[in-house]
C-alpha positions as CSV (number, residue, x, y, z in Angstrom):
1,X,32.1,63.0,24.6
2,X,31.3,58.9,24.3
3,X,33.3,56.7,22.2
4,X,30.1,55.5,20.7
5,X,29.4,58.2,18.8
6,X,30.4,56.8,15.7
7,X,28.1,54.7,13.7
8,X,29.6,52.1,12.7
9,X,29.1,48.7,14.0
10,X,32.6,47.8,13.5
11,X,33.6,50.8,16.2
12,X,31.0,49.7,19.2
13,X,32.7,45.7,18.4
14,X,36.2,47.6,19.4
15,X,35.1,48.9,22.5
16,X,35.6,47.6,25.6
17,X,33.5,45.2,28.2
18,X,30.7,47.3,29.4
19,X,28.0,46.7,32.7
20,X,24.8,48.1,32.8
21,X,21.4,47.9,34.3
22,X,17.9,47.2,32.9
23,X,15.0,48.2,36.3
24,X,11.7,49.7,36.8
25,X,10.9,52.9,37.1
26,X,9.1,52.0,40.5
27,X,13.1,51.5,42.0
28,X,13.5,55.3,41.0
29,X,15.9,57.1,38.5
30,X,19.6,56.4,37.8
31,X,20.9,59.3,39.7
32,X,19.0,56.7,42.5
33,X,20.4,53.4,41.0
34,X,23.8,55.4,40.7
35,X,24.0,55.8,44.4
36,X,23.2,52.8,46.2
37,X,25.9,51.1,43.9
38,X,28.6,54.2,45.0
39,X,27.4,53.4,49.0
40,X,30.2,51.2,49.4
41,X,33.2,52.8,50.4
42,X,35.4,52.5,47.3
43,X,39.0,51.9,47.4
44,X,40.3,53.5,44.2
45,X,39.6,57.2,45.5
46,X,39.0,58.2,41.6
47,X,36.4,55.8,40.6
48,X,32.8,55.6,42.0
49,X,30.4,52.4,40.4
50,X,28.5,53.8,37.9
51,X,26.2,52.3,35.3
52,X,27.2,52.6,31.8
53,X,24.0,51.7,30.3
54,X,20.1,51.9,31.8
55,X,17.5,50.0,29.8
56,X,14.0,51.0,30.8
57,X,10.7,49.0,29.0
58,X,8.5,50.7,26.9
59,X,5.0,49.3,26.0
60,X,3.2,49.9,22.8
61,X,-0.6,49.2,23.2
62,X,-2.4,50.3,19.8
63,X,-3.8,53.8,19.4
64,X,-1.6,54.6,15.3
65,X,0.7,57.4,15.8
66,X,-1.1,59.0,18.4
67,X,-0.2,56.0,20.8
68,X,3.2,55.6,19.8
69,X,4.1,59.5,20.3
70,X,2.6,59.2,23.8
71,X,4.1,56.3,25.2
72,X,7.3,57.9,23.5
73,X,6.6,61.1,25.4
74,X,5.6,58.9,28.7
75,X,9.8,57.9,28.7
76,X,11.0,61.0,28.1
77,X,11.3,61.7,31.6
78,X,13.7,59.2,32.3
79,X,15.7,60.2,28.9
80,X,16.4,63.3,30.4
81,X,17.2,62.1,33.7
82,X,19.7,60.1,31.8
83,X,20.9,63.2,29.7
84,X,21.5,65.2,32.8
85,X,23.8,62.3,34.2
86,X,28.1,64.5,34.7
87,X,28.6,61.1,31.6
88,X,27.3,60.1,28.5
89,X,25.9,56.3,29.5
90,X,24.0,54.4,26.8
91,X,20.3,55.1,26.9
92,X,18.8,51.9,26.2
93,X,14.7,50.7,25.4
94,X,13.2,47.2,25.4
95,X,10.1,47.8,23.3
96,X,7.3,46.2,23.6
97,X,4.5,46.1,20.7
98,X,1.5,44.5,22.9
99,X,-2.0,46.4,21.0
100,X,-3.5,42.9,21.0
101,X,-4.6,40.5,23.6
102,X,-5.8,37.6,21.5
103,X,-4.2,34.4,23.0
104,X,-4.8,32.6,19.3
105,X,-1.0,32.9,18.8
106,X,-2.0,32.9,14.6
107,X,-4.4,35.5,14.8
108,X,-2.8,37.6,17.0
109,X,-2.1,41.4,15.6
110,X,0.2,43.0,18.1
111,X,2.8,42.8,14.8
112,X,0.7,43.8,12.2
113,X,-0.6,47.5,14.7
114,X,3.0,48.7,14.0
115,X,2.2,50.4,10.6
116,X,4.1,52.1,8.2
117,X,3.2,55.8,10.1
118,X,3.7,54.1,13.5
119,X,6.8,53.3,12.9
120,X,7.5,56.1,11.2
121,X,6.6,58.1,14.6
122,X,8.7,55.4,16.7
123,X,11.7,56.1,14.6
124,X,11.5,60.6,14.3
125,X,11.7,60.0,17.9
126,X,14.7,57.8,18.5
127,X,16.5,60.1,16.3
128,X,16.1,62.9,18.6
129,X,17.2,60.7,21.6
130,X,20.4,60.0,19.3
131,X,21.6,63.7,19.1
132,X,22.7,63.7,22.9
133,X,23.3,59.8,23.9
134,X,23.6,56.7,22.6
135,X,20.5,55.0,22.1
136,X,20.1,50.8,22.1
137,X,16.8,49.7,21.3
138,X,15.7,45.9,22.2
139,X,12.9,45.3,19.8
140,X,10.5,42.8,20.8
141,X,12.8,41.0,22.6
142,X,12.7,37.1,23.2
143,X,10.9,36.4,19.8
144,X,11.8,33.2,19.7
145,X,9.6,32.4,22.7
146,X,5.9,32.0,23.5
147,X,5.1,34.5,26.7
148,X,4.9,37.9,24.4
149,X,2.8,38.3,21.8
150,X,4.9,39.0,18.4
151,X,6.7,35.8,19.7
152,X,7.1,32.7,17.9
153,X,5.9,34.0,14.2
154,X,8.6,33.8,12.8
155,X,8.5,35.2,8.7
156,X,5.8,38.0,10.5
157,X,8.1,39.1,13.0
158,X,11.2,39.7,10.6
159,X,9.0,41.6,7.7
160,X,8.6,44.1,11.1
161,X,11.9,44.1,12.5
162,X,13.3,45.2,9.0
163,X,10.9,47.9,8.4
164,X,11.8,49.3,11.9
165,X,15.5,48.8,10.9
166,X,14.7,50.7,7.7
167,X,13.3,53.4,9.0
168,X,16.1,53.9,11.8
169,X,18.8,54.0,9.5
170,X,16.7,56.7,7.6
171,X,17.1,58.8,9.6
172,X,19.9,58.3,12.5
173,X,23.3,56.4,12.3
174,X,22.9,57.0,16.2
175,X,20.5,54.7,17.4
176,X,21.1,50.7,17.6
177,X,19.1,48.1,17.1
178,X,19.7,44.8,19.2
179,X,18.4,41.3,18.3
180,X,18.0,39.5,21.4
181,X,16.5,35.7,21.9
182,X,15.6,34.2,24.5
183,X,18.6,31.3,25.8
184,X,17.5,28.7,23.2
185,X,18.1,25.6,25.7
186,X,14.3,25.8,27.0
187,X,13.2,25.9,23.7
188,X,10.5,25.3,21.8
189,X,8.4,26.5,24.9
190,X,5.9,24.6,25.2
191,X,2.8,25.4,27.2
192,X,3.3,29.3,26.6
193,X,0.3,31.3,26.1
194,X,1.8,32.2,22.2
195,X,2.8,28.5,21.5
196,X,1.2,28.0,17.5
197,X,-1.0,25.7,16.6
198,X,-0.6,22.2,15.1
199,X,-0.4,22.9,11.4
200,X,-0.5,26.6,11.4
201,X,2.0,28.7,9.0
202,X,3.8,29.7,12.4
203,X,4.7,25.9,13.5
204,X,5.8,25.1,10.0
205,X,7.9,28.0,9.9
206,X,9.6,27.2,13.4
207,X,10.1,23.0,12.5
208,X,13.8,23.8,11.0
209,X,14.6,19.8,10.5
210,X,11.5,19.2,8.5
211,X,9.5,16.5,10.9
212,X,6.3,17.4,11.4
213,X,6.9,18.3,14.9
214,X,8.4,21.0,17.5
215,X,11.2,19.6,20.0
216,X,14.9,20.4,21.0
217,X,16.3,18.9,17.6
218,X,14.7,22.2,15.7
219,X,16.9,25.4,15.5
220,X,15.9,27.7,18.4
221,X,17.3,31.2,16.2
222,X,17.9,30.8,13.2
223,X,13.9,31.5,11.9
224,X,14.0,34.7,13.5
225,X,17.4,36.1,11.6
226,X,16.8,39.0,9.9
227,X,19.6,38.9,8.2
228,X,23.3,40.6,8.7
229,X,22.4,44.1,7.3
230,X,19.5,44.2,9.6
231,X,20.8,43.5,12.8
232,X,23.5,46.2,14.6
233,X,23.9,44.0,18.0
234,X,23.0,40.4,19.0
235,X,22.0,39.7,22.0
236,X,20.0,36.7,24.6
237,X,18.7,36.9,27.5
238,X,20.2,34.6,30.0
239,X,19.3,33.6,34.0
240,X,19.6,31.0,36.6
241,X,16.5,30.5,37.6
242,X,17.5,27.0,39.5
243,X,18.0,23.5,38.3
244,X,15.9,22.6,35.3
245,X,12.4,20.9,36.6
246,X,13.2,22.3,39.9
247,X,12.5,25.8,39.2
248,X,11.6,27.5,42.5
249,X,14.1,25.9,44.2
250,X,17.1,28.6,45.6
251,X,20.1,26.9,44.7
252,X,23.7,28.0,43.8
253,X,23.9,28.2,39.9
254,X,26.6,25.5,38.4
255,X,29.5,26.3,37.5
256,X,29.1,26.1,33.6
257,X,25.5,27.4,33.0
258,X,26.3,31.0,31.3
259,X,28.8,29.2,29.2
260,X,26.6,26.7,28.3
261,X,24.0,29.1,27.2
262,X,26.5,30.9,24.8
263,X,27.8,27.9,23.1
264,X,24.4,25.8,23.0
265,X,23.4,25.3,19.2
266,X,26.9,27.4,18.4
267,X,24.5,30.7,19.0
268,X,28.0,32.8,19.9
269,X,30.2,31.6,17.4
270,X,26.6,31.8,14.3
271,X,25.8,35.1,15.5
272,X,28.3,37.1,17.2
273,X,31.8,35.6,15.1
274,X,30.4,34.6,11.6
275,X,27.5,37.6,11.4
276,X,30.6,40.0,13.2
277,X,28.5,41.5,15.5
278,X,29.2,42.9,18.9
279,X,27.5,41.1,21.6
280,X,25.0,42.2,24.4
281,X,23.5,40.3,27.8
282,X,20.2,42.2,27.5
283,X,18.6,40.7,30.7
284,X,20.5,38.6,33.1
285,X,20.5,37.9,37.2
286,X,20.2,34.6,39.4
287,X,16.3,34.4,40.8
288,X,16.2,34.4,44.6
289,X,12.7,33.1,45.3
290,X,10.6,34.2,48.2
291,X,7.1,33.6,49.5
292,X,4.3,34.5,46.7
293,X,0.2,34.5,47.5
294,X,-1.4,32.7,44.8
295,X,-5.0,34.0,43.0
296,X,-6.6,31.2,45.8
297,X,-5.5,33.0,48.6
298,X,-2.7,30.4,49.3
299,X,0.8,30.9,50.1
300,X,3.7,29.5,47.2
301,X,7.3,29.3,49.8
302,X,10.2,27.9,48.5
303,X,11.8,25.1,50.3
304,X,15.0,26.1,52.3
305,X,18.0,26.4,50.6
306,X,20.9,28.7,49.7
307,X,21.6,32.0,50.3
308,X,20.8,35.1,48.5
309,X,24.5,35.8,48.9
310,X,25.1,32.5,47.3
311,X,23.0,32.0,45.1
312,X,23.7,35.7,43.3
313,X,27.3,35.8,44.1
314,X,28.2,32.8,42.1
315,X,25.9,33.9,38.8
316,X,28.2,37.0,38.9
317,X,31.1,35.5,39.1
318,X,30.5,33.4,36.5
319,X,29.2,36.2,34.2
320,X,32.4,38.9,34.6
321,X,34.9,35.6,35.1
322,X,38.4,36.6,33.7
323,X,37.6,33.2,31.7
324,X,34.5,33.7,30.3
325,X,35.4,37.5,29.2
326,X,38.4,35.6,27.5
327,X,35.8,33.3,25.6
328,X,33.7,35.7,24.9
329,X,34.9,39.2,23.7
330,X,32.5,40.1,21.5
331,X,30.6,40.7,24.7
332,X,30.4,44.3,24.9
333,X,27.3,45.5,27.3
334,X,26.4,42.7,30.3
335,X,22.7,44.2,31.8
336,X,22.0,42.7,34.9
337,X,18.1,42.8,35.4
338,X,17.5,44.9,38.5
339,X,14.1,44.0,39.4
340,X,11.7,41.8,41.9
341,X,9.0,41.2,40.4
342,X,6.6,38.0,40.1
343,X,6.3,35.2,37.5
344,X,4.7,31.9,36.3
345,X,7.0,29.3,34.6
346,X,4.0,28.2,32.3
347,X,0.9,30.2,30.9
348,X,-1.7,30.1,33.9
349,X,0.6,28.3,36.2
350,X,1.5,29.2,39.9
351,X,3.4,32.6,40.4
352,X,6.9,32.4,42.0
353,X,7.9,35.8,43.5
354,X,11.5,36.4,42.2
355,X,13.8,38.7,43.3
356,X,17.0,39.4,41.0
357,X,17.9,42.8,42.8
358,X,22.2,42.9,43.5
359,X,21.9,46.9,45.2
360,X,18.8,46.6,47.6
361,X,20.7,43.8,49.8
362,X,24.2,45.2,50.8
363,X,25.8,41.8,51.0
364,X,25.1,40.8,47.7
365,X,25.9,44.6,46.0
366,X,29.6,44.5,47.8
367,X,29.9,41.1,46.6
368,X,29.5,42.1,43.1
369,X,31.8,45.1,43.6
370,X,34.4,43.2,44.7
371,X,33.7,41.1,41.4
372,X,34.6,44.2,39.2
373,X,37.1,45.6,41.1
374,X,39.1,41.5,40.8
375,X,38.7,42.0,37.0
376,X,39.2,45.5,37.0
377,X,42.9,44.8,38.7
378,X,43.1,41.9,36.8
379,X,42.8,43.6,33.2
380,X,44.1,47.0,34.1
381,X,41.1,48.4,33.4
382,X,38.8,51.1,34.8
383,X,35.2,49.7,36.3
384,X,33.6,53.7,36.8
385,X,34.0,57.0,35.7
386,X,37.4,58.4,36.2
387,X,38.0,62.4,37.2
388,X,37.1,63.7,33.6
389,X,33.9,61.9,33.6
390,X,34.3,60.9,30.2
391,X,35.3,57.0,30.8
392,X,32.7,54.2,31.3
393,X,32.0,51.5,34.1
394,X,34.7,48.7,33.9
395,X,36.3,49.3,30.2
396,X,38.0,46.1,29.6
397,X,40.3,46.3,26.8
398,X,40.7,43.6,24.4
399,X,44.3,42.0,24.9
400,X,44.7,38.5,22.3
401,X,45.3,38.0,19.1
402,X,42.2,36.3,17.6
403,X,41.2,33.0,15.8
404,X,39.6,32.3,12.6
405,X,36.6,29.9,11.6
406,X,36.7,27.4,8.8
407,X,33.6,26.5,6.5
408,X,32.4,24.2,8.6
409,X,32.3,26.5,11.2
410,X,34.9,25.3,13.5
411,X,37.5,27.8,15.4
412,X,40.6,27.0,13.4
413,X,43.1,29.7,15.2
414,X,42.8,32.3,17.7
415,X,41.8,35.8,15.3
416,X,38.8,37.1,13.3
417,X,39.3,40.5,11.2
418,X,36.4,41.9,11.6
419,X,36.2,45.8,9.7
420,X,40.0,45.1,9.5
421,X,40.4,44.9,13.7
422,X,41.3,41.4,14.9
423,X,38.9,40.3,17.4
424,X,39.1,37.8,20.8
425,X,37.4,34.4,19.6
């Protein structure tokens, strides 16, 4: 059985550190992904790297109920590749609601196509997934941005994320719903293809301090909040794609950057601490960049620098550090995004060829499994399925008292009850 079968929030917060894997379909299955992380010979003769979570993205392009059932149905392949897994891992979607292909981003419907029935059909069939695994859903992820089309509306965008919520809860306490940003430091986005209008409802909605104008100095979250009893995780997506205005550029991440995306505009301690919420990476990795052809025929090279090994080696130590698993806690699922793929930093802009994969080279997959197994010594913990199969990937227990916050929002002392179960602050 999995410890998550319980429904409350407060039981997943209790649970210990998680890591997991969001890829395409095109790198195959998770028996697949499963086995090129267990190529390494291991030395714990019990364990074998394993991933406790596989996120797979799911695109919702119009059609009512009809549409939604089949690109439902069009997953259902990898659901029961995941089912059939000897362990319960968490069966996890990023959903994508993209029935509209206006670039105005205030008349844009790709929020308004997912009705009342559509929804409807969405949730009957998460509930079904919920009766054999755990079941995360990332719902139109990185709202707060401008690259997808529900992004950046804010009042529009939580009237839909509740009626989903709703509708879940209906009918399943076994399906989870995570609300998951985009790192607010490159905010407000400017230049994206969603970015709203001077004056329009949208802009207004997203100018927090009042000034007439979109910059750093507005709130890069709080618009999108749903509100407490809406939201069962929180979440943000978080890379190193290089230094900032050098983007393209393969460079070793510093040494604070995860940290700084955490902590920047308090989103840890607003959203994870105060709202009590367990905590999930939804999409991280360190961009190695390679050679991309552009639409002119020409050829986009980066400029020589370091390693892949480097580069990708550093981002994961800094993610699993023994520190930053101290600072964090609430972080329960870390989903490293196991994909190459191509990419434009702004809307029409030159394409970058990216590749975030840790198993396809073998230096940089036994570099991370050295990672875990430091941490996994380090905290006593397991990082993989033990004999009985019934233990996740590196289960880091909790082991500190924790602190509490004071109205002004400061960490006062080192606890937090949170459902009656102090929690690491």
């Amino acid at each position: 059985t999995t410890p998550f079968d319980a429904g409350a929030v407060t039981d997943w917060i209790t649970q210990p550190f998680h890591f997991g894997a969001s890829f395409s379909v095109k790198a195959g299955g998770p028996a697949e992904l499963n086995n090129r992380l267990a190529s390494l010979k291991k030395t714990y003769p019990n364990q074998v790297p394993q991933s406790a979570a596989f996120n797979y993205f799911v695109i919702y392009k119009g059609g009512g109920v009809t549409g939604m059932n089949s690109v439902m149905d069009s997953v259902q392949n990898w659901y029961d590749q995941t089912a059939a897994l000897n362990y319960k891992p968490f069966f996890a979607i990023t959903f994508e609601t993209l029935c509209d292909e206006t670039n105005n981003n205030d008349k844009n419907q790709s929020i308004e196509c997912m009705t009342d029935d559509v929804i409807a059909a969405f949730a009957d069939k998460l509930a079904v997934w919920g009766k054999k695994l755990p079941i995360l859903v990332r719902f139109c992820h990185e709202m707060n941005a401008g690259w997808y089309p529900w992004g950046q509306k804010p009042q529009r965008y939580i009237t839909m994320w509740r009626k989903v919520h709703t509708a879940i809860n209906a009918r399943t306490n076994k399906v989870k719903l995570l609300w998951a940003p985009n790192a607010g430091s490159y905010a407000p986005f400017k230049g994206q293809r969603y970015y709203p209008t001077a004056g329009s409802v949208e802009m207004k909605e997203m100018d927090t301090n009042k000034d007439g104008k979109l910059d750093a100095n507005d709130d890069p979250y709080a618009p999108w909040w749903p509100g407490k009893e809406y939201v069962d995780f929180v979440g943000m997506s978080s890379y190193w794609y290089g230094p900032v205005g050098q983007y393209g550029q393969n460079e070793v991440p510093t040494p604070t950057k995860f940290a700084e995306t955490m902590d920047f505009k308090d989103w840890y301690i607003r959203f994870a601490v105060k709202e009590q919420k367990p905590v999930i990476i939804a999409e991280t990795a360190a961009a190695f960049y390679k050679c991309q052809t552009q639409k002119d025929g020409s050829v986009l090279c980066p400029k020589e620098g370091d390693s892949e090994l480097a580069i990708k080696s550093k981002w994961i130590k800094q993610l699993i550090s023994f520190e930053n698993l101290q600072r964090y806690p609430l972080i329960k699922i870390i989903c490293w995004f196991e994909i190459a793929k191509t990419h434009v930093f702004v809307y029409n802009g030159p394409q970058t060829f990216r590749d975030y994969m840790i198993t396809s080279n073998p230096e940089v997959r036994d570099a991370f499994i050295r990672e875990m197994d430091a941490i996994a010594v380090l905290r006593n913990a397991n990082w993989a399925a033990n004999q009985d199969r019934n233990t996740y990937w590196l289960q880091i227990p909790p082991t500190r008292k924790h602190g509490a916050i004071d109205p002004a929002g400061q960490l006062q002392a080192t606890s937090i009850d949170v459902g009656g179960v102090a929690i690491d602050v």
